[in-house]
Structure formats: structure tokens, C-alpha cells
VODREN-654357 format. One record per residue: z, y, x of N, C-alpha, C in turn. Coordinates in nm, 2 decimals, always signed. Last residue first. Example, Ala and Ser with C-alpha at 12.3 -4.5 7.8 and 13.67 -1.06 7.14 Angstrom:
BEGIN
(site (+0.71; -0.22; +1.28); (+0.71; -0.11; +1.37); (+0.79; +0.00; +1.29))
(site (+0.78; -0.57; +1.32); (+0.78; -0.45; +1.23); (+0.78; -0.33; +1.32))
//
This chain:
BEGIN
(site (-3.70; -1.31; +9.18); (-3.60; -1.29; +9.25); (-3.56; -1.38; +9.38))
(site (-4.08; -1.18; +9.12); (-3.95; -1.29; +9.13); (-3.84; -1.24; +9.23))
(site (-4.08; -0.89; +8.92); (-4.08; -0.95; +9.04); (-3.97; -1.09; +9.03))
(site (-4.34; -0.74; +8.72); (-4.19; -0.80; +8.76); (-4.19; -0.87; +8.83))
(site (-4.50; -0.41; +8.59); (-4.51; -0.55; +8.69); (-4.36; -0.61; +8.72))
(site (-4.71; -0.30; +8.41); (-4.56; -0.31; +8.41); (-4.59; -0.44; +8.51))
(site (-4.91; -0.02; +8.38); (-4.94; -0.13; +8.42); (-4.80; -0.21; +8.46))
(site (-5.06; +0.16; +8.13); (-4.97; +0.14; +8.20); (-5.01; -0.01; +8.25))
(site (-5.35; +0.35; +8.15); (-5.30; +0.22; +8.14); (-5.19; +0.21; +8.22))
(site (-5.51; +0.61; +7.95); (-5.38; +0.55; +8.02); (-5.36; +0.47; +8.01))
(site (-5.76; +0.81; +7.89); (-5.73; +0.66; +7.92); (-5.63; +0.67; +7.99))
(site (-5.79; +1.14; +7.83); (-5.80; +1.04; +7.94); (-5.73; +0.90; +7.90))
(site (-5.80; +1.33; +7.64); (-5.92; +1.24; +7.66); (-5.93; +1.17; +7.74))
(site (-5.52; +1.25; +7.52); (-5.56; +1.33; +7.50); (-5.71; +1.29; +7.53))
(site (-5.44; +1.00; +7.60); (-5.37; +1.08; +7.69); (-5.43; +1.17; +7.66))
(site (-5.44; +0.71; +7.50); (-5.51; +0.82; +7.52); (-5.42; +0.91; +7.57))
(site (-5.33; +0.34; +7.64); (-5.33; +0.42; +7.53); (-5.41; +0.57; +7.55))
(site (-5.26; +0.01; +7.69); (-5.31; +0.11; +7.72); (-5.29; +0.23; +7.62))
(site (-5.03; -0.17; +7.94); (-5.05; -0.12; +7.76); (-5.15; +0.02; +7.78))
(site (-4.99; -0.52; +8.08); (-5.08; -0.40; +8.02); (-5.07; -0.32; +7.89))
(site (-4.80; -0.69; +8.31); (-4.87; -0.67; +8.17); (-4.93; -0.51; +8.15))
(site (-4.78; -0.96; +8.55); (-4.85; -0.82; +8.48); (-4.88; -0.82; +8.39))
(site (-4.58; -1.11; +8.72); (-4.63; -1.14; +8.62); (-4.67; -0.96; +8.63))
(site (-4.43; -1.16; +8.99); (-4.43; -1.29; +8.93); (-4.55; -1.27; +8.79))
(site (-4.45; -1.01; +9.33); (-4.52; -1.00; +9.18); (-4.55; -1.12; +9.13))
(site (-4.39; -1.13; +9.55); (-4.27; -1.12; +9.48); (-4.30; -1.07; +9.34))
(site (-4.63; -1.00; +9.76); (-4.59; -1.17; +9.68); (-4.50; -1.17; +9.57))
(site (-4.69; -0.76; +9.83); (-4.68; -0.80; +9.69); (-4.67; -0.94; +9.68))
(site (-4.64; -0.60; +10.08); (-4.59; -0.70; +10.07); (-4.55; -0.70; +9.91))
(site (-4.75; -0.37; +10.18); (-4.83; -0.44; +10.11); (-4.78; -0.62; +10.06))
(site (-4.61; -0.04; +10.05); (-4.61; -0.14; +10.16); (-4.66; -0.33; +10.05))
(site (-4.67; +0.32; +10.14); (-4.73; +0.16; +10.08); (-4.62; +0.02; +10.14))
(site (-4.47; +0.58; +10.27); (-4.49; +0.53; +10.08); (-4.59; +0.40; +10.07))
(site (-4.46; +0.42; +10.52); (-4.39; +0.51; +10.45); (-4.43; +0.48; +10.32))
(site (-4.75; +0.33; +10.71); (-4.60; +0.27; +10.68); (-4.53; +0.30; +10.62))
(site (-4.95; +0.36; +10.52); (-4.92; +0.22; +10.57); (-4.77; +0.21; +10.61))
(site (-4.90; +0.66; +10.51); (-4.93; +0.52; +10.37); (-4.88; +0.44; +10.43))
(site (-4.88; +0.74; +10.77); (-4.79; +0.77; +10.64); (-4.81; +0.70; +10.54))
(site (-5.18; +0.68; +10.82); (-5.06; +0.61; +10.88); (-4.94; +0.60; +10.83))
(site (-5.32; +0.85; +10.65); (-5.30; +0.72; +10.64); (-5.24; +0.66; +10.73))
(site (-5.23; +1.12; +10.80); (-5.16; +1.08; +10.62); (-5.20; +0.90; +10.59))
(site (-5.35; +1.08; +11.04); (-5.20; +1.05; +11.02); (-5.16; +1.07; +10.82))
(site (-5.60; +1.10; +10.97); (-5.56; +0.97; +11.04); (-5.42; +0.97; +11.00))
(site (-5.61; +1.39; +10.80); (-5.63; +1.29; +10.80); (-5.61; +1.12; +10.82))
(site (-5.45; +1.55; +10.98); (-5.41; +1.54; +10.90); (-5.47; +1.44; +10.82))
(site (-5.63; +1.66; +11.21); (-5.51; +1.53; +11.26); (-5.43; +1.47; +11.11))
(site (-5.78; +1.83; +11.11); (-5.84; +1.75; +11.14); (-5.72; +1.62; +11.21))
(site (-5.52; +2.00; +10.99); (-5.62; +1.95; +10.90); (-5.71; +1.83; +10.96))
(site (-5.49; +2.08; +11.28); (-5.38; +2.05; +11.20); (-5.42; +1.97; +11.10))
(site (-5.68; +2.29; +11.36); (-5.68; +2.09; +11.39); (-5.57; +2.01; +11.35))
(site (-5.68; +2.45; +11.16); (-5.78; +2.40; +11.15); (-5.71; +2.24; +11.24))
(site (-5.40; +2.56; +11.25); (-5.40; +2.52; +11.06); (-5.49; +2.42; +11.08))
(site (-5.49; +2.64; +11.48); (-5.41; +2.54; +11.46); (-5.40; +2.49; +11.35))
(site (-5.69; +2.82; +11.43); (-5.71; +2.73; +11.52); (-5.62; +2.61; +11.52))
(site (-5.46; +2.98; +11.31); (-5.62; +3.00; +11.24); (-5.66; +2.85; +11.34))
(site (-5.32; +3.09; +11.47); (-5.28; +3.03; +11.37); (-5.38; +2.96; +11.29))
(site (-5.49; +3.21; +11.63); (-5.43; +3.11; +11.66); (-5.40; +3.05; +11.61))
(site (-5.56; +3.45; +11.46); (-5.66; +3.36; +11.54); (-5.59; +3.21; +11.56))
(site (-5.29; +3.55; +11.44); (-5.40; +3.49; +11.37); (-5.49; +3.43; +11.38))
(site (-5.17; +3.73; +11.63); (-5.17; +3.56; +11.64); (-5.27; +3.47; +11.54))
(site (-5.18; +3.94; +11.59); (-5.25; +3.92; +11.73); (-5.27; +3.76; +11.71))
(site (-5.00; +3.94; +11.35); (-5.12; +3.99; +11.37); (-5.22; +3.93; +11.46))
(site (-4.73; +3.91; +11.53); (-4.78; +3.81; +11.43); (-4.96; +3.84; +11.40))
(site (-4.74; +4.17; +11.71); (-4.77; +4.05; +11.77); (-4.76; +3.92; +11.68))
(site (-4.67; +4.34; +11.46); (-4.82; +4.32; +11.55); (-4.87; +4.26; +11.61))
(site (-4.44; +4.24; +11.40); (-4.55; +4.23; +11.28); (-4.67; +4.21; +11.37))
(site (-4.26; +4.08; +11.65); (-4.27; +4.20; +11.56); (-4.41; +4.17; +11.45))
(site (-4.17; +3.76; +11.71); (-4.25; +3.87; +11.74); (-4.26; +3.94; +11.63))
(site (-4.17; +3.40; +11.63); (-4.13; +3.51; +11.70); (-4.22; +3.65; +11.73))
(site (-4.33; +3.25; +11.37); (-4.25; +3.34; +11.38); (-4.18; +3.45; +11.49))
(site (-4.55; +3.17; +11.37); (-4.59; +3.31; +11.32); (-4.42; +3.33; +11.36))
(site (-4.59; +2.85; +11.43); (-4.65; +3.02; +11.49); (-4.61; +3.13; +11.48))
(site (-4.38; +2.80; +11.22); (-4.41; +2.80; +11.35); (-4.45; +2.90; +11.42))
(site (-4.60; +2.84; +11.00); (-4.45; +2.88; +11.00); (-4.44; +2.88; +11.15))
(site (-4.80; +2.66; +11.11); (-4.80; +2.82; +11.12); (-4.68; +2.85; +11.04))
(site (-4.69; +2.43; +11.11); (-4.76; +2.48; +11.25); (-4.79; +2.64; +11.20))
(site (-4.60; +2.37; +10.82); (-4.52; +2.36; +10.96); (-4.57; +2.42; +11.09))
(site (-4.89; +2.42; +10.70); (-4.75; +2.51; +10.65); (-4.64; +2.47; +10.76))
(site (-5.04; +2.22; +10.83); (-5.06; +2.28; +10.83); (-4.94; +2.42; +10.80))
(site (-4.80; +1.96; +10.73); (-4.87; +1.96; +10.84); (-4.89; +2.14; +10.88))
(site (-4.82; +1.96; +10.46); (-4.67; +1.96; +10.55); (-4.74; +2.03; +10.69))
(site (-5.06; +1.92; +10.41); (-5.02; +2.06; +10.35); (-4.89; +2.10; +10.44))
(site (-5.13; +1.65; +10.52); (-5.17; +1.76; +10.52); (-5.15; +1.92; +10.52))
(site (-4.95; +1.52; +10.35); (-4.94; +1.54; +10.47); (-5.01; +1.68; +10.53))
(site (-5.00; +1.58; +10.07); (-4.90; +1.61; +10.11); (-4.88; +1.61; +10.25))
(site (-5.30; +1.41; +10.12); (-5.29; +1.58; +10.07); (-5.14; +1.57; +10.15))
(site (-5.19; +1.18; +10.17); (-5.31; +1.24; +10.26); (-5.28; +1.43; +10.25))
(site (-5.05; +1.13; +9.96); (-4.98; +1.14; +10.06); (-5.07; +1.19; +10.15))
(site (-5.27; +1.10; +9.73); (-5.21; +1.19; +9.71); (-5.10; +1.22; +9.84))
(site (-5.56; +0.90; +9.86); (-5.46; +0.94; +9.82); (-5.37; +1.02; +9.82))
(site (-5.83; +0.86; +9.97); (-5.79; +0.99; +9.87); (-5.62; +1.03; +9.81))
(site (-5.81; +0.62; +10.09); (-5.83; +0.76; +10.18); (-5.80; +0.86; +10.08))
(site (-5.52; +0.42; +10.09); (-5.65; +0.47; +9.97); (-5.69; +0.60; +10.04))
(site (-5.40; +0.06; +10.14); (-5.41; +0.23; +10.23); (-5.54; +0.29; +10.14))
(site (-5.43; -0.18; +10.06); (-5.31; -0.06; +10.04); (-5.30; +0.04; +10.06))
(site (-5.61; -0.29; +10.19); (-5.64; -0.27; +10.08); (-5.53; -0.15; +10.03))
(site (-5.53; -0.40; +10.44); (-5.61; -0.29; +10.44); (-5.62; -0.17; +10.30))
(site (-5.46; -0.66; +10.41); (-5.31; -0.53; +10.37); (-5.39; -0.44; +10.39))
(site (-5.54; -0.90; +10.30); (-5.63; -0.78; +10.33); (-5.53; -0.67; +10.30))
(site (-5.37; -1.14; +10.31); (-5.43; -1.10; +10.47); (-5.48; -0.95; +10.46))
(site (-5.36; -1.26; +10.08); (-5.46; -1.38; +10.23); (-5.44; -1.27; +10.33))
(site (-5.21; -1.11; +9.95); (-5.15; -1.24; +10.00); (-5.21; -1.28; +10.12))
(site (-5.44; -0.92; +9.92); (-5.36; -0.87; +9.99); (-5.24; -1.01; +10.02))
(site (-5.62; -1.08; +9.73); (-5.67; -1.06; +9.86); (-5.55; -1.02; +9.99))
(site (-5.46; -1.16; +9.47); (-5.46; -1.25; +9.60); (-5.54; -1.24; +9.71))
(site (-5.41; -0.83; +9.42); (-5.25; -0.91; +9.47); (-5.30; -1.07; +9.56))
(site (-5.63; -0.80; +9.36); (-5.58; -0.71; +9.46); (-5.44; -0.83; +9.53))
(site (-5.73; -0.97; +9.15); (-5.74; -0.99; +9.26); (-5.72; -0.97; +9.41))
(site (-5.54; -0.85; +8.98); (-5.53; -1.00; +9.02); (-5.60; -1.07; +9.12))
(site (-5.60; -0.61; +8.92); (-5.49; -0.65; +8.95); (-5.51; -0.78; +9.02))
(site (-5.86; -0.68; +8.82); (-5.90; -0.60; +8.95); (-5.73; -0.62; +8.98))
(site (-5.86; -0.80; +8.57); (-5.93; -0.89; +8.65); (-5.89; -0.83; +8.83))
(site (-5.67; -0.59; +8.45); (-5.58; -0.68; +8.49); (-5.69; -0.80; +8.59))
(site (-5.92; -0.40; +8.46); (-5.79; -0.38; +8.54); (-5.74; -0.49; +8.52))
(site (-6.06; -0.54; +8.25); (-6.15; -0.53; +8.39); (-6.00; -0.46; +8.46))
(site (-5.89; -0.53; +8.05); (-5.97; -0.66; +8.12); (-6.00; -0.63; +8.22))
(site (-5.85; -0.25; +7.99); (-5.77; -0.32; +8.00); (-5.80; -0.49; +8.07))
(site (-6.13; -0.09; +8.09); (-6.10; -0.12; +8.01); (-5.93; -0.21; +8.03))
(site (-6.14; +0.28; +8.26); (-6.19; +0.11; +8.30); (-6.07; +0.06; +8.17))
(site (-6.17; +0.58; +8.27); (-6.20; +0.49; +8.19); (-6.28; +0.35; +8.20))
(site (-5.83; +0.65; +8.36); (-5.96; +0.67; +8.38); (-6.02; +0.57; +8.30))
(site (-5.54; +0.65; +8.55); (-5.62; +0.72; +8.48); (-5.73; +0.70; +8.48))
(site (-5.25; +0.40; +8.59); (-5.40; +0.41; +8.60); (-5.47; +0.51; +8.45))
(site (-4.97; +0.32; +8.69); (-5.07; +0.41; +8.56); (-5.16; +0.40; +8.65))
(site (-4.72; +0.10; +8.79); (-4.80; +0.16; +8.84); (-4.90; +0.23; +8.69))
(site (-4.38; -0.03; +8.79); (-4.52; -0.06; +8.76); (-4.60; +0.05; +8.83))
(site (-4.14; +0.08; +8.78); (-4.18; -0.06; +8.69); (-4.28; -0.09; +8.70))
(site (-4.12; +0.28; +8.96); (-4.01; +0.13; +9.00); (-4.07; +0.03; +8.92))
(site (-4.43; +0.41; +9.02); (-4.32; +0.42; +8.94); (-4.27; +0.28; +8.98))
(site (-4.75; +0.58; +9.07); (-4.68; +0.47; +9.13); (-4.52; +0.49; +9.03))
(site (-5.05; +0.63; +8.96); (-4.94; +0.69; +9.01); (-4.82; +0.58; +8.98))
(site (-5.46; +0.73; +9.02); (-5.33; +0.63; +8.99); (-5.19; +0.73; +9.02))
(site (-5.75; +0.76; +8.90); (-5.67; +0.82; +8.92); (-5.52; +0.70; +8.92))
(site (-6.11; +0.72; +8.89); (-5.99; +0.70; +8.88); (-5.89; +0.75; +8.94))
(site (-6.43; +0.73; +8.79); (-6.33; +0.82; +8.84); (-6.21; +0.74; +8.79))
(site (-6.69; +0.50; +8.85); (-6.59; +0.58; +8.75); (-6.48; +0.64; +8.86))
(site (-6.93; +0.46; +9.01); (-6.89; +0.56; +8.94); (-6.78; +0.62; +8.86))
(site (-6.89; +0.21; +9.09); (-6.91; +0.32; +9.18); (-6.87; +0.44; +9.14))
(site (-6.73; -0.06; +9.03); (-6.74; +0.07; +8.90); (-6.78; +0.19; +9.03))
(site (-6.67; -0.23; +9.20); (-6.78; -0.33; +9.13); (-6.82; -0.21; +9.04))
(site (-6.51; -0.03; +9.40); (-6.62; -0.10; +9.49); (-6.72; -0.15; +9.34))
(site (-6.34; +0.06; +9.20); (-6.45; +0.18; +9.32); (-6.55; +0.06; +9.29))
(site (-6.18; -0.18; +9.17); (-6.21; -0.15; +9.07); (-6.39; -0.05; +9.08))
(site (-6.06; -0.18; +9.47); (-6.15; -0.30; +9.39); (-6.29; -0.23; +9.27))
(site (-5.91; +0.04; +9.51); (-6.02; +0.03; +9.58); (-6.15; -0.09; +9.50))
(site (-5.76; +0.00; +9.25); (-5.84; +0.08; +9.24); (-5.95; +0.08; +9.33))
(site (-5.59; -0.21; +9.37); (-5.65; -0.19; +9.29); (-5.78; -0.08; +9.26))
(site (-5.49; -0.10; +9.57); (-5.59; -0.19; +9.59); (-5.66; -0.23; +9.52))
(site (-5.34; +0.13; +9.46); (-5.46; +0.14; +9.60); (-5.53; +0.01; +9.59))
(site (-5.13; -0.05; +9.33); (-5.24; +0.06; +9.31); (-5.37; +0.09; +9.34))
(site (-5.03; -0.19; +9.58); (-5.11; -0.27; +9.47); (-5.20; -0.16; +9.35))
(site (-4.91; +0.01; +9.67); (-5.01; -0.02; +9.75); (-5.07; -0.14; +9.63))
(site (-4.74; +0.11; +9.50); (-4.83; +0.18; +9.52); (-4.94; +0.12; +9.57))
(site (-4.56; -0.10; +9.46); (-4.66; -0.09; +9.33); (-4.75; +0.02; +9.43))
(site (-4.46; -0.11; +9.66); (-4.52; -0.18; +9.69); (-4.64; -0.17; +9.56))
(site (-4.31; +0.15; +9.65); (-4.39; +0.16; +9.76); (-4.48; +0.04; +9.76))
(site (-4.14; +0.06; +9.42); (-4.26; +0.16; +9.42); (-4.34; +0.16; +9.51))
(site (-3.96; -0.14; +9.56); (-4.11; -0.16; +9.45); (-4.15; -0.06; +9.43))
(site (-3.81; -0.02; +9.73); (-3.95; -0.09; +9.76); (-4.02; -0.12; +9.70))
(site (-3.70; +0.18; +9.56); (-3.79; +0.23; +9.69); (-3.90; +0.12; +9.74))
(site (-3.55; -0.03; +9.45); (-3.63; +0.08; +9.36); (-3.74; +0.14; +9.50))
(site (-3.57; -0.32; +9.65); (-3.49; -0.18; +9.60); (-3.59; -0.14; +9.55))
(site (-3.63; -0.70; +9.55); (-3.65; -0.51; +9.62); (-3.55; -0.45; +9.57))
(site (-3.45; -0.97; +9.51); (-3.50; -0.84; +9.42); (-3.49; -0.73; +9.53))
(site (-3.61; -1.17; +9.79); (-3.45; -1.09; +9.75); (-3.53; -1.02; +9.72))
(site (-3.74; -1.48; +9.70); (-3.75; -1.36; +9.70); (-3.61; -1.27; +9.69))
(site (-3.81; -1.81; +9.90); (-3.73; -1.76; +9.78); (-3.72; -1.60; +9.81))
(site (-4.11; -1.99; +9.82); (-4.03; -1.95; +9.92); (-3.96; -1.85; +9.84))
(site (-4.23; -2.29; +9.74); (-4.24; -2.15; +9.72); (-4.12; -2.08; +9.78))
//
């Protein structure tokens, strides 16, 4: 077994994320229907929604040995919350941009433009928020997950599962 240097706080979150993501994709794929929601932390990972504590640690445990064999795919989540952030960076940088040189009238005149570039700004925002996963906030290097535990609880009407994960050293 090969020996592990303890992550930084920055790696285990980035790695809990992508064990998130893979999670959840799992979870999608056998629950079409349920709605879930995740969010990443140094100790672990939450899961919002209503999948039971068994059926998340069965979908944990598979994420961690599909992404061992290979499936780093699994880490990247089209819905995820860096898609948006990119996005928003994206579009709010290209029209700041735009808009700034020139009196009020020739800002005016530029709307259109601005208007054309927010729009492919949005259509590039896509591919590249998942490229921002894969390499930036995921990273799919979960071997060094020695153990998972589970606590669930309500959140008012939503299901909260924490999910606490430790790493070999």
C-alpha cells in the first residue's frame, strides 16, 4: 500500500468536492428523480436531499472505487456551483470591460455589444466552468480516504447528511 502525505486543507476540500460530485452523479444515475444538493468542507462533504444514510454511504463507496479504477470523469458535476461562478465572473468581466471607455452616449451605443458578448460569454461559460472543476476546485485524487462516517439530521424540511471523511497519512 503505498504511503500518503496528509493534504492541505485546500486539498481535501478540493478532493471532498470531487468525491461529492461523484457521489451525487451515482446517487442521479440509480434516484433520477431526487433532487440533490452538495457542499464541500476540510472534514468532509453535506449532502441536501432526500436519499437515506445507506443508500449515501453505498453511493460514497462506490464513487471512491470507480474514481481509484480510472473514472476521474466522475468529479466534474455539470450543475455545479463553479459553472455558475464562472459564468457570472465571466460575463460581469466582459462588460465591465466594454462599458468602460467613453462618455455615457458612446456606453449607450455599446449595448448591443455588450449584449453579444455577455451572450457568448455565457455560451464559453459552460466548457470552461468545467475545466475550472477539473482542475481548480476538484481534484480526483481520493485514495488517501481511509474511512466514512455519517450523521444525518433536518434542516427544517431538508435532510442533512453530513459526511466526515479521514485520510490516511
Amino acid at each position: 500500500m503505498p504511503a500518503h502525505k496528509n493534504p492541505s486543507t485546500l486539498q481535501k476540500i478540493r478532493r471532498h468536492h470531487a468525491l461529492e460530485h461523484a457521489t451525487i452523479r451515482i446517487l442521479n444515475r440509480r434516484l433520477p428523480h431526487l433532487r440533490l444538493a452538495g457542499w464541500s468542507a476540510p472534514g468532509g462533504f453535506y449532502i441536501y436531499g432526500a436519499v437515506t444514510a445507506a443508500q449515501l454511504k453505498t453511493a460514497i463507496t462506490e464513487a471512491l472505487t470507480r474514481i481509484s479504477r480510472g473514472e476521474r470523469h466522475l468529479a466534474v458535476h455539470p450543475r455545479c456551483g463553479t459553472n455558475v461562478v464562472t459564468a457570472g465572473m465571466l460575463v460581469g468581466l466582459i462588460s465591465f470591460v466594454s462599458m468602460l471607455p467613453g462618455d455615457q452616449r458612446a456606453r449607450r451605443t455599446r449595448l448591443p455589444l455588450v449584449l453579444l458578448l455577455s451572450t457568448l460569454s455565457l455560451l464559453l461559460a459552460q466548457p470552461l466552468g468545467l475545466a475550472v472543476q477539473q482542475h481548480v476546485t476538484t481534484d480526483a485524487n481520493v485514495d488517501s480516504v481511509s474511512s466514512v462516517s455519517i450523521d444525518s439530521y433536518q434542516l427544517g424540511q431538508v435532510p442533512v447528511h453530513r459526511v466526515q471523511l479521514e485520510h490516511r497519512h
